[in-house]
N, C-alpha and C positions, 0 to 999 in steps of 0.2 A: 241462566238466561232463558227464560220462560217464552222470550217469540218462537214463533215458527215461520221456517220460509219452506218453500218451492224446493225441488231439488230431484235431484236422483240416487236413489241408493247403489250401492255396491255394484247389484247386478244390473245399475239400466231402469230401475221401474221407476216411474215418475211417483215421488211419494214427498209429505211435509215431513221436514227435519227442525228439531229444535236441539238443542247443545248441550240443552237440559239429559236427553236422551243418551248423551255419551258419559254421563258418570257416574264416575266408579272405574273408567279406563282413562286413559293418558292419551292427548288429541292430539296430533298435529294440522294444525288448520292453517291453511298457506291461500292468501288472497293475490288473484294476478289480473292483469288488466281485462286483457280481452279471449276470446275462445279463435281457435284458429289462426293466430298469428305468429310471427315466426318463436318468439323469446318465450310466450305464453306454451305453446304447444310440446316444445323442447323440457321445459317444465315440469309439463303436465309426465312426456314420457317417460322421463327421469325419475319420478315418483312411481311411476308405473311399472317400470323397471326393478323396480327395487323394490316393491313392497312386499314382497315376502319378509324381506329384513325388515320393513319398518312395523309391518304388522304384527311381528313377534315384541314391540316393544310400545307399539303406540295403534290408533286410527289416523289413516289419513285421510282430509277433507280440505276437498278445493272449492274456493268463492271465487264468483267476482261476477259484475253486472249484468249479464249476459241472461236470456232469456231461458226459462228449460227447454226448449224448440232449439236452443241454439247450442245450447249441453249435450241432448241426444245426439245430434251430428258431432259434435265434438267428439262425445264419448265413440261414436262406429267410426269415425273418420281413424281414431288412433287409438282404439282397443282401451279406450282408459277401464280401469278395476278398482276404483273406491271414488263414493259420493262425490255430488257437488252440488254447493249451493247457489243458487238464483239469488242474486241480493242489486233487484234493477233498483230499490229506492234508497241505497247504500245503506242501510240502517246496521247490519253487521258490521260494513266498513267505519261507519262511523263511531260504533263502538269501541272497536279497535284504532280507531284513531289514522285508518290508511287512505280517509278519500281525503285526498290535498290540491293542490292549485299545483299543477304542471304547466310545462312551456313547451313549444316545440315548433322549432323555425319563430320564433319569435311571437308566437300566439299562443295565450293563456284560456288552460280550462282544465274544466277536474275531472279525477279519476283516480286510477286504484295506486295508491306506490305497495309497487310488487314488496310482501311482506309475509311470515311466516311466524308465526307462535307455537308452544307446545304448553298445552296446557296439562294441567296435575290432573288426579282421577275425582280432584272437587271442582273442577274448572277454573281454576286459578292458573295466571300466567309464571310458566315455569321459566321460559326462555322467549325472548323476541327475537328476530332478525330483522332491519329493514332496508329500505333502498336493495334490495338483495341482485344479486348477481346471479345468473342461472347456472351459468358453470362452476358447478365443484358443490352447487349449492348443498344437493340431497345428502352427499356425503358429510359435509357439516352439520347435518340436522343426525343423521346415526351417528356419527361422532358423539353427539351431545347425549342421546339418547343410553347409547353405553352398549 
């Protein structure tokens, strides 16, 4: 995947990230709605949590529409420790196939359905999760990972 978006690395630095860039290692790219909200953020720390275990077996990288202005608070508000990408014109999501037509209270509009991939070290989709659940989810994803 030759785009480049927006984003932050590891440590926080606002830098361009292409997907291109992660092979040869094994991804976990997990896309969620929004920065700061409650299912999003519990997510976010869950991954964070736990990445030593996941780093020994994969990269983890979070999307979703959200501005990088809106990532660096996310990331100091709750300590996050691996990337995220800025994807405000969905075009990742749309690659993936996660920007869909939601409902809520009876009003329709689109966004992210909270989803997760592990791609191969050629960027090929290893596993999907969708509609995903946040609770238990990380464990599921090391489960898979071995």
């Amino acid at each position: 995947m030759k785009e480049v978006f927006a984003g932050l690395d590891k440590d926080g630095n606002e830098v361009n990230i292409s997907l291109d860039n992660f092979k040869g290692e094994r991804v976990v790219l997990y896309f969620y709605p929004k920065d700061n909200t409650s299912g999003c953020t519990q997510e976010a720390c869950d991954f964070r949590d736990n990445l030593n275990r996941l780093t020994a077996k994969a990269t983890v990288i979070g999307v979703s529409p959200d501005s990088v202005k809106s990532h660096i608070k996310f990331r100091q508000n709750h300590g996050l420790n691996f990337p995220l990408i800025s994807d405000p014109e969905h075009k990742l999501a749309e690659k993936f196939n996660v920007w869909k037509e939601k409902s809520m209270y009876g009003r329709k509009y689109m966004g992210i359905e909270r989803s997760t991939f592990v791609l191969d070290k050629d960027g090929n989709i290893e596993k999907e999760w969708r509609k995903v659940k946040v609770k238990g989810h990380v464990d599921e994803v090391l489960a898979f990972l071995g």
